[in-house]
N, C-alpha and C positions, 0 to 999 in steps of 0.2 A: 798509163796510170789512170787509175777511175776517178773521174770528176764525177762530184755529189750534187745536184738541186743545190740545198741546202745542209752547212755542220752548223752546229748547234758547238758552244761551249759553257758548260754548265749547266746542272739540272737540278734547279732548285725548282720551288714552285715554279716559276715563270719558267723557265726552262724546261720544267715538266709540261706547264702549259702549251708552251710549244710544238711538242714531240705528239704531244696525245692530238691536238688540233690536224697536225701535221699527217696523223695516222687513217684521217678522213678524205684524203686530199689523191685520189689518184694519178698514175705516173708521178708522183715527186718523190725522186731518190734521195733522202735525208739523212743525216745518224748525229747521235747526238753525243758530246763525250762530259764527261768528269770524274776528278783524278781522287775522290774518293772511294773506299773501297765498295760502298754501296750509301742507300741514302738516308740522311738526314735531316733534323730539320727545329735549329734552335734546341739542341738538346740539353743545354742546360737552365734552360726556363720554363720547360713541359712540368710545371708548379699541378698539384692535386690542385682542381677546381682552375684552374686558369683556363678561362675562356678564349676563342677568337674573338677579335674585335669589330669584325664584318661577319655576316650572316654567311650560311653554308654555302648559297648560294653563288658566293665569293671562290666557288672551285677552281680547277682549271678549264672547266670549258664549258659549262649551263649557261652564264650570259653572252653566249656565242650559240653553242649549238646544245640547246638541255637533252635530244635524242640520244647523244654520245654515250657510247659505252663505258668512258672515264669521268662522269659525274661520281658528284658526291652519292646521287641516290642511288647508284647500280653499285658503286660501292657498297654500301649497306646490305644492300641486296644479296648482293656475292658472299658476305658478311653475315646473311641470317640476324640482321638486326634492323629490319622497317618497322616491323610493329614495334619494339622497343623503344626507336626514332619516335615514332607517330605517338607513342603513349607520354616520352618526354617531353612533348609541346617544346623543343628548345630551337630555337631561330639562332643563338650562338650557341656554336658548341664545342665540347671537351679539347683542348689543344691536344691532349693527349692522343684523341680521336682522328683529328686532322691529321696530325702524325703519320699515324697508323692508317691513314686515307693516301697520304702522298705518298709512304712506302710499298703499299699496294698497287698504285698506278706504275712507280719504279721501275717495280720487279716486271710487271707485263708489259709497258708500254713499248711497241718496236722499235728497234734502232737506237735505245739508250744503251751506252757504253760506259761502264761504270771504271774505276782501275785503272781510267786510262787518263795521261796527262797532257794538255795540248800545251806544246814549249813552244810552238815560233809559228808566226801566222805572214807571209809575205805574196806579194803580189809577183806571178810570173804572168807577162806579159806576150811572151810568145805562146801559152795555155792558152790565152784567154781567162783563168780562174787565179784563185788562191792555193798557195802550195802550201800544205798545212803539216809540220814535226808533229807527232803525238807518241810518247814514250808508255810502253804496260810499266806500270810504276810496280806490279809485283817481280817483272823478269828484266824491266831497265831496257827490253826491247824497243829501237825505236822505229817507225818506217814512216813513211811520206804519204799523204794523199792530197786530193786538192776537191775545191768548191769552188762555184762561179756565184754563191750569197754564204757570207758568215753571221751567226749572232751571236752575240755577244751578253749569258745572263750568268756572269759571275758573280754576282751579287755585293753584298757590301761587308765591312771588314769592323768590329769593334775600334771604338774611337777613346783612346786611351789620353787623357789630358797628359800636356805636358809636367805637370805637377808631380805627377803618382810614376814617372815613365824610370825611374831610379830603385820606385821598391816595390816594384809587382813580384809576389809571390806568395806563396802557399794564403795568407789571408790579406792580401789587398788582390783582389781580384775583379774581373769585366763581372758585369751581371751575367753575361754569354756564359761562362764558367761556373754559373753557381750553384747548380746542382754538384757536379763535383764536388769544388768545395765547401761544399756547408757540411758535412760532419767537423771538421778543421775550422770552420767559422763560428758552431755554435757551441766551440770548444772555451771560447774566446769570451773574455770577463766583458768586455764592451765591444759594440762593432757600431759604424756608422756608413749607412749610404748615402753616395754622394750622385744626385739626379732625382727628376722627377715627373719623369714618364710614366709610364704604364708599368714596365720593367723594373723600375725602381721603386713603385708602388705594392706590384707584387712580392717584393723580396722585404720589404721593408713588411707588410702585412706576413710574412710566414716568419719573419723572426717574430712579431711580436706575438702571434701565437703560439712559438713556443716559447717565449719567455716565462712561462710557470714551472717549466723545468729546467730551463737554462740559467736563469737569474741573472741575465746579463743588461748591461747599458745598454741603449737604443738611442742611437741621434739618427736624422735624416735631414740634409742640409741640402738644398738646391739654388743656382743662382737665378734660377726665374723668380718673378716676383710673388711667386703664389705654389699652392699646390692645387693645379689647376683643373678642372676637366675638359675632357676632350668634348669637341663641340661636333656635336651629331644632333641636331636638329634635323628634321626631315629634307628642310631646305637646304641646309647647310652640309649635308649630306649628295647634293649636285653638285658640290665642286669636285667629285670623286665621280664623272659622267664624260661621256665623248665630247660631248658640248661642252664643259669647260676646258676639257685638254684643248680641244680646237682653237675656243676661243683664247687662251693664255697663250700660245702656240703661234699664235696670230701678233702677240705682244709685240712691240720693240723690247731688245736683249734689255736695258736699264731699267725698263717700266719693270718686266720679269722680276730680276735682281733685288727692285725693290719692293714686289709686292709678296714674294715667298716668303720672307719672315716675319712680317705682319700677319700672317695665317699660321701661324702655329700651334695653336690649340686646334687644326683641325688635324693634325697626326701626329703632336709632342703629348697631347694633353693624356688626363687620365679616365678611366672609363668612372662614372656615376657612381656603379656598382661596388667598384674597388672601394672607391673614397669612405663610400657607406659603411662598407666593412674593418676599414682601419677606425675610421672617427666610435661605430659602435661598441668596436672593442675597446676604445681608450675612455669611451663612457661609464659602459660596463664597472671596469678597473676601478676606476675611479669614484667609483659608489662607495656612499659611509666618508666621504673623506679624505679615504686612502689616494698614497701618490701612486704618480704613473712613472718608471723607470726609463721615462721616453721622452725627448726634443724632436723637436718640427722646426727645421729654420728655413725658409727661403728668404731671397736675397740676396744669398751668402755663395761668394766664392771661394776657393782652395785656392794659393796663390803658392804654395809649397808644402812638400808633405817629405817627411825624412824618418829614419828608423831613429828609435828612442828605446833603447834598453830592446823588453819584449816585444813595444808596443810601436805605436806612433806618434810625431807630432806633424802636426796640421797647423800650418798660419793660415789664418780666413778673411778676409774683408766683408762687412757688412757693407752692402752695394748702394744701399739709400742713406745710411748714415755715415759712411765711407771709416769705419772705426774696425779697427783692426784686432784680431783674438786669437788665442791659440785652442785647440780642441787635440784632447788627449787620448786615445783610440787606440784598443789593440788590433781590430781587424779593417779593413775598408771594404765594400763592395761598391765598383763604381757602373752606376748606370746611366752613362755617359754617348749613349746613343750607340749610333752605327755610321760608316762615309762610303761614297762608291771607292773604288780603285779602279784602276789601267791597270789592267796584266799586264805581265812583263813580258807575255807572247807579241803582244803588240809592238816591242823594239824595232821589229826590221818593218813596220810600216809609218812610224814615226814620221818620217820625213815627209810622207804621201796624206798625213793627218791634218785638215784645215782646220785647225782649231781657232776658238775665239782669242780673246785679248787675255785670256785668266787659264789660258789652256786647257777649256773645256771642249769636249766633243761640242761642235754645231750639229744637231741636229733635225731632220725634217721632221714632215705630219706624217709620213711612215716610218718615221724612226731610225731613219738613216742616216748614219754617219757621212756629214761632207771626206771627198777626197779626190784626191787629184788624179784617180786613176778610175777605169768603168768598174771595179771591183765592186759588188753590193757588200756593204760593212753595216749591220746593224744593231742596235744597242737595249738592252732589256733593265730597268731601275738604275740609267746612270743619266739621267733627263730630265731630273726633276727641274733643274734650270733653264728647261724647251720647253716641259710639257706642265707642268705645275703638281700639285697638293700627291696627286694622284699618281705618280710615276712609281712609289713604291707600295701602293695600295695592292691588296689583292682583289678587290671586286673590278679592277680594269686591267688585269693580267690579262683573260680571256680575249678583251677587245683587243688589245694591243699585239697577244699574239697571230690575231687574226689580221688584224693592219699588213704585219711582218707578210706573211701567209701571202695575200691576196698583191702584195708589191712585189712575192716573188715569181707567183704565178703567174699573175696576170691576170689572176680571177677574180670576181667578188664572194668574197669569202668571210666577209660581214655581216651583210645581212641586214636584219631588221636589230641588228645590235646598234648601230646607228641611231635609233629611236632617242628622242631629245630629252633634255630637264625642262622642266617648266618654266625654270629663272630662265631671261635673257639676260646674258650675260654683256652683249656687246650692244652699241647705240645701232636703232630700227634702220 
């Protein structure tokens, strides 16, 4: 049987990360698998005009190695689009773009295995490696190979409140779904989204742009205290650095625990830009007098949501006044985040998993999964509770897949990525 260097499972950006990194790296036998039929990437939120929230620079692999043939700029290049780049002065750019940046690395990068589905990841012993099921999800064939390092960047899975988990369909739907269905949603006499991130920001802004032809209700109700922006200050911008992951990483697990959700407007909040554009347009509107067909509640929780005739009802708590409401809604869109998961490939090493007290991966400063066996197991945006802010960031995908990289090789394959923030973060 052929033992791999390294399998990869998942290839999402970080995942891509990986493989393209991995593609520089002589003698390392690699491949990397996922069980869709080719790649994607957030397809139903690539909104006309919706931005990345980090600079391009945030690829898979420039803040590692910017020579690399899988940068954003040889992209372009390849693309017959630098001077166009160069002429739009844009530091963030088109999602739509990035897209069409990751599926182009996809399609060429070596060793990605697309089609293909990894079912059960377990530790043989007398190998020395990981025996690894992967089934062709087109012909259901399934055969066996093995690795002596695994990663792990399945990425994260829509987080559907308990509330809504009875009447998801055709219009209560994830914001992840909403290009789908928004013909069916702006079919809809009222709709209300419920969050207020970025995600729900944007969806909330392209209903109310087309509300001069839909003539529909608009509520947007979130239970944070604010519709808040995301906090990108220059400075505030180094907790998304090696030097914080280090220093946070360094935490005791409690301190951790508790200082992650005290930081939430640095990757729940909403971008400036956005804000600018919803508040302008309800300015606009509202010139002469006229009303605005549109609510703004934060505060406000969903505490149950049930089918009413065509439509909805919504029991809500106002969270500071503790007073309780009903909201009447035909459609919902919920932009209610995203969570990691454990693949269920991971069953047959459960028992070999040292997890913490809450049943999370323990994780190292390489991103290694503790376990009870010499198996190298490592973990790609399921760490944000080891490594902080930045675990599901794209401007430290690069660094991290390079960590991975360099812990399996043995090499230093870092770099001057390593280069610090200016904040000290820890006592001299």
């Amino acid at each position: 049987m052929r033992v791999h260097d390294l399998l990869g499972v998942g290839l999402g950006p970080f995942g891509l990360s990986l493989a393209a990194l991995a593609d520089g790296v002589d003698d390392l036998d690699a491949v990397f698998f996922d069980q869709r039929p080719e790649f994607s990437w957030h397809p139903g939120l690539l909104l006309e005009g919706a931005t990345l929230q980090v600079p391009f620079l945030a690829d898979l692999v420039t803040l590692v190695d910017p020579c690399s043939r899988w940068s954003y700029l040889s992209y372009l290049r390849e693309r017959g689009r630098l001077f166009r780049f160069y002429f739009a002065e844009r530091f963030q750019v088109p999602r739509v773009e990035y897209d069409d940046y990751l599926r182009w690395a996809a399609a060429s990068i070596p060793g990605c295995r697309f089609g293909t589905r990894v079912d059960a990841l377990a530790w043989d012993e007398a190998l020395g490696a990981f025996r690894v099921t992967v089934t062709d999800v087109l012909t259901q064939r399934s055969q066996t190979c093995a690795a002596r390092s695994v990663v792990l960047s399945v990425g994260t899975e829509p987080v559907v409140p308990q509330a809504f988990s009875g009447v998801l369909g055709k219009r209560v739907v994830h914001a992840a779904d909403y290009l789908g269905a928004r013909p069916a949603l702006l079919e809809a006499g009222s709709v209300t989204v419920v969050g207020s991130g970025q995600s729900g920001a944007e969806v909330f802004l392209d209903l109310l742009r087309a509300q001069p032809e839909t003539g529909q209700s608009l509520r947007w109700m979130t239970r944070s205290p604010a519709f808040a922006p995301m906090e990108y200050s220059k400075l505030g911008l180094e907790h998304f650095t090696p030097d914080y992951a280090r220093f946070f990483s360094g935490l005791p697990q409690p301190t951790r625990d508790g200082l992650l959700p005290q930081q939430w407007q640095l990757y729940k909040g909403i971008s400036a830009a956005t804000i600018a554009d919803v508040y302008d347009l309800l300015y606009e509107r509202s010139a002469g007098g006229r009303g605005v067909d549109a609510v703004l509640q934060p505060g406000v929780a969903v505490e149950a949501a049930r089918a009413d005739g065509e439509g909805y009802a919504l029991s809500c708590r106002h969270l500071l006044q503790d007073e309780v409401f009903d909201v009447a809604t035909d459609a919902v869109v919920l932009a209610t985040g995203y969570a990691a998961r454990r693949p269920a490939l991971l069953e047959p090493l459960l028992p070999l998993l040292d997890l913490d007290e809450h049943g999370r991966y323990q994780v190292d400063s390489d991103h290694r999964v503790a376990l009870r066996v010499p198996g190298a197991l490592y973990v790609q945006n399921a760490e944000a509770h080891t490594h902080g802010v930045g675990a599901p960031d794209l401007g430290l995908g690069a660094w991290r897949s390079a960590r991975v990289l360099s812990a399996v090789t043995g090499r230093d394959l870092v770099g001057v990525a390593q280069e610090g923030a200016f904040t000290t973060f820890g006592a001299p």
